[in-house]
RODO-22869 format. One line per field, with one value per residue: residue number from 1; x, y, z of N, C-alpha, C in turn; residue in one letter. Coordinates in Angstrom, 2 decimals, always signed. Example, Ala and Ser with C-alpha at 12.3 -4.5 7.8 and 13.67 -1.06 7.14 Angstrom:
BEGIN
n <- (1;2)
neast <- (+13.19;+12.85)
nnorth <- (-5.69;-2.25)
nup <- (+7.80;+7.08)
caeast <- (+12.30;+13.67)
canorth <- (-4.50;-1.06)
caup <- (+7.80;+7.14)
ceast <- (+13.20;+12.90)
cnorth <- (-3.30;+0.03)
cup <- (+7.80;+7.87)
res <- (A;S)
***
This chain:
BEGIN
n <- (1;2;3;4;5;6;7;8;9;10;11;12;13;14;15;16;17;18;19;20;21;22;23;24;25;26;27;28;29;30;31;32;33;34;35;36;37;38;39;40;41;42;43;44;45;46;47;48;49;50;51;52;53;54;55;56;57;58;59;60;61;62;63;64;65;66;67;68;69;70;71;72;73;74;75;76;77;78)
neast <- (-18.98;-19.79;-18.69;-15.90;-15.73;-16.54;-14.50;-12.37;-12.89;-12.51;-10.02;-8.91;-9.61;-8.14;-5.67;-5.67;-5.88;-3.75;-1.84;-2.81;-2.30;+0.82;+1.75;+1.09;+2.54;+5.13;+5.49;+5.09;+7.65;+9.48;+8.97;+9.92;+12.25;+13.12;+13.35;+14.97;+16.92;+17.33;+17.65;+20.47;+22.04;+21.63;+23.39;+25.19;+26.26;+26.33;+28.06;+30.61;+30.72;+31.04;+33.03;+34.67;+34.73;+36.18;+38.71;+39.17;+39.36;+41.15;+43.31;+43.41;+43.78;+46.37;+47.84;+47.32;+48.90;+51.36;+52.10;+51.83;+53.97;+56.31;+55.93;+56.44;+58.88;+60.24;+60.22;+58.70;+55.95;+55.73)
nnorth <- (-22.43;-21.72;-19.27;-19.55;-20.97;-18.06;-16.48;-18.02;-18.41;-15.48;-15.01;-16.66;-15.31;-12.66;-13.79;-14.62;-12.09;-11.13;-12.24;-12.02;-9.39;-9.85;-10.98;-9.46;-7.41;-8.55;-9.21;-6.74;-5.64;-7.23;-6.73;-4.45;-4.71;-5.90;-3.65;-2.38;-3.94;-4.10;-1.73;-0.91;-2.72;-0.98;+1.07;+0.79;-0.70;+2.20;+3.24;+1.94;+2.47;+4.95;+5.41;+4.17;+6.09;+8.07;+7.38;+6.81;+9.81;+10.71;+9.36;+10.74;+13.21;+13.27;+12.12;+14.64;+16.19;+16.01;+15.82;+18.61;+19.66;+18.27;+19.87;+22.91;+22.49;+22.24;+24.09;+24.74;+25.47;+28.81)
nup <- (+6.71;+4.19;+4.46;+4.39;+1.94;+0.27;+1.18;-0.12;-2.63;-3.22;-2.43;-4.47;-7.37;-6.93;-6.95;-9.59;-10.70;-10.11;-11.32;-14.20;-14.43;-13.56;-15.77;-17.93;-17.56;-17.84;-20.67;-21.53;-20.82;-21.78;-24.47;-24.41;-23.60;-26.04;-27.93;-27.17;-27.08;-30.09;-30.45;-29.16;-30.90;-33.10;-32.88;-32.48;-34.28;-36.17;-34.54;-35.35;-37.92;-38.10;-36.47;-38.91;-40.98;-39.20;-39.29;-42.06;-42.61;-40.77;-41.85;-44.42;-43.59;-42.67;-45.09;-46.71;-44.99;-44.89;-48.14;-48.27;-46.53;-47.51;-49.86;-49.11;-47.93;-50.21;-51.23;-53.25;-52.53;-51.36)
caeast <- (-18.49;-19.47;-17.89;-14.61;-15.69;-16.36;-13.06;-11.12;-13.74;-11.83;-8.72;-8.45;-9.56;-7.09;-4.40;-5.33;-6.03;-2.26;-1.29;-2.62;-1.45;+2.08;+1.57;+0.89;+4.04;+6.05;+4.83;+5.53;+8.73;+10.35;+8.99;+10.74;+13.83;+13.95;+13.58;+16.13;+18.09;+17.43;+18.55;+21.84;+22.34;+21.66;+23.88;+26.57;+26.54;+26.56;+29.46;+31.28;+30.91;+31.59;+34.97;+35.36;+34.93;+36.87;+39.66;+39.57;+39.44;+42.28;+44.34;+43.36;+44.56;+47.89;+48.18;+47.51;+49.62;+52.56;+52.27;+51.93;+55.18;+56.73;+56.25;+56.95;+60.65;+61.27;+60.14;+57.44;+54.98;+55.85)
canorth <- (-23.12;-20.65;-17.72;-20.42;-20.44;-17.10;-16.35;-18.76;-17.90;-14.15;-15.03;-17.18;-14.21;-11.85;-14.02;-14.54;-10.65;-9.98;-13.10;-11.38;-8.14;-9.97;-11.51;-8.08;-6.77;-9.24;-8.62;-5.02;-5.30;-8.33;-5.83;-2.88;-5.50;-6.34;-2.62;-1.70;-4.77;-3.40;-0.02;-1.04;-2.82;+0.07;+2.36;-0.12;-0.64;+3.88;+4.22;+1.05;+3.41;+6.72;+5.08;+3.51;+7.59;+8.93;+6.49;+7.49;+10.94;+10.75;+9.11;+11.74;+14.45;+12.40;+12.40;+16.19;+17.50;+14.97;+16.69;+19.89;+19.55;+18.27;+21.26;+23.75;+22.42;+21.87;+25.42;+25.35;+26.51;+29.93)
caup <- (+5.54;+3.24;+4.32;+4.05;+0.05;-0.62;+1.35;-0.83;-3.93;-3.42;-2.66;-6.49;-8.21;-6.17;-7.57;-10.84;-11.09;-9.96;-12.11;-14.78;-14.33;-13.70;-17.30;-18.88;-16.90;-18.61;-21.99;-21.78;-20.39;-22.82;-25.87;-24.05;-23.36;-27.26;-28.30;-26.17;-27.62;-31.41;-31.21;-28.96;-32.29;-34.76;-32.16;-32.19;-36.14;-36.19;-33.78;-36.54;-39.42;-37.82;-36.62;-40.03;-41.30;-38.72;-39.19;-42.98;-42.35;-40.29;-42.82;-45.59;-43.36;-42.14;-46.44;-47.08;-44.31;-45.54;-48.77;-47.83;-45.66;-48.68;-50.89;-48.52;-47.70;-51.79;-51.88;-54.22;-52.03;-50.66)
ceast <- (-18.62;-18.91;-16.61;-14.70;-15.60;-14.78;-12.10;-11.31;-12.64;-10.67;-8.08;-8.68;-9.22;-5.90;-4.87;-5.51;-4.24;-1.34;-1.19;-1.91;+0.43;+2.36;+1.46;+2.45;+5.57;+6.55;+5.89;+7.23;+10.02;+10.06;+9.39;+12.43;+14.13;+14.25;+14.93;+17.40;+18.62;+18.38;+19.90;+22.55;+23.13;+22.70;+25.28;+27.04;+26.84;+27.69;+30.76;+31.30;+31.34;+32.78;+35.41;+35.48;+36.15;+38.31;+39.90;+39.82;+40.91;+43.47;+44.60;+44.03;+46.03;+48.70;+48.83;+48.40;+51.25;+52.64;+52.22;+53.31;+56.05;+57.42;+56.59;+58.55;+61.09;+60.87;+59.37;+56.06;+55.56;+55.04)
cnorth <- (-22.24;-19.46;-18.46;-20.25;-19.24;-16.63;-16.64;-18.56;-16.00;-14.24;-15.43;-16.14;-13.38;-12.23;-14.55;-13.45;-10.19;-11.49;-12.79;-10.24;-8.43;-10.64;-10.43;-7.88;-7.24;-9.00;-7.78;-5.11;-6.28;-6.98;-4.62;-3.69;-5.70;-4.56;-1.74;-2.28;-4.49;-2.45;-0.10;-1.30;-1.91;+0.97;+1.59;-0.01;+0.90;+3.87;+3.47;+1.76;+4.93;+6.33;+4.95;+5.25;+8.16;+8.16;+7.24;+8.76;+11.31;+10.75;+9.70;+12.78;+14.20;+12.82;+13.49;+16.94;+16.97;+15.43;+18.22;+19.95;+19.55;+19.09;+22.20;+23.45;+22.02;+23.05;+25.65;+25.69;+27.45;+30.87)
cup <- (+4.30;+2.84;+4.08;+2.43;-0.35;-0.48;+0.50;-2.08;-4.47;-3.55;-4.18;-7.06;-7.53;-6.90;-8.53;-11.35;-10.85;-11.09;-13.78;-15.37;-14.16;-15.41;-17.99;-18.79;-17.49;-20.08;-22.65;-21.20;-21.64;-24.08;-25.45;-24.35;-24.99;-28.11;-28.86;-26.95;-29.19;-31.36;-30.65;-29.88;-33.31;-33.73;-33.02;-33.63;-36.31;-35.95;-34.89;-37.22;-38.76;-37.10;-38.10;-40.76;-40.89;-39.37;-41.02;-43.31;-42.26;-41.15;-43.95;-45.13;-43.30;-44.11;-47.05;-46.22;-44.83;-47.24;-49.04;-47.29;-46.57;-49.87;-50.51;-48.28;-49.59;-52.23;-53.15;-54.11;-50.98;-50.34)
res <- (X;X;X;X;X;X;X;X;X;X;X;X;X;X;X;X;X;X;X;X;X;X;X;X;X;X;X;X;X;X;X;X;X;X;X;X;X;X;X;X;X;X;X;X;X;X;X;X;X;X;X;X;X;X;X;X;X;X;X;X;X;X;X;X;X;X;X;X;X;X;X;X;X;X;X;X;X;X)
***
């Protein structure tokens, strides 16, 4: 009968030692999971403005080569 307790005495603290350790595991992994979820964020908001750049960029050059073109066929840049 007693070796039945300690038996069952070990087994409870067996599983609340990996119950624990699955409770840490959690933890650490939700504050990795929101991290993770932040900076996808801040990426996401980056790649938004470095289109919104490129996109103006674009349209500055589209501008300058459209006047450039311009002056060259009215012959006042040679």
């Amino acid at each position: 009968m007693t070796e039945k307790l300690e038996l069952k005495s070990k087994e409870l603290t067996d599983l609340q030692e990996l119950l624990f350790r699955q409770q840490k595991l959690t933890s650490e992994l939700s504050q990795r999971l929101e991290n993770t979820e932040r900076q996808l964020h801040e990426s996401r908001l980056n790649v938004s403005s470095l289109e919104d750049k490129l996109r103006h960029a674009s349209e500055s050059t589209r501008e300058k080569e459209y006047l450039i073109l311009n002056l060259l066929e009215s012959g006042e840049l040679s």
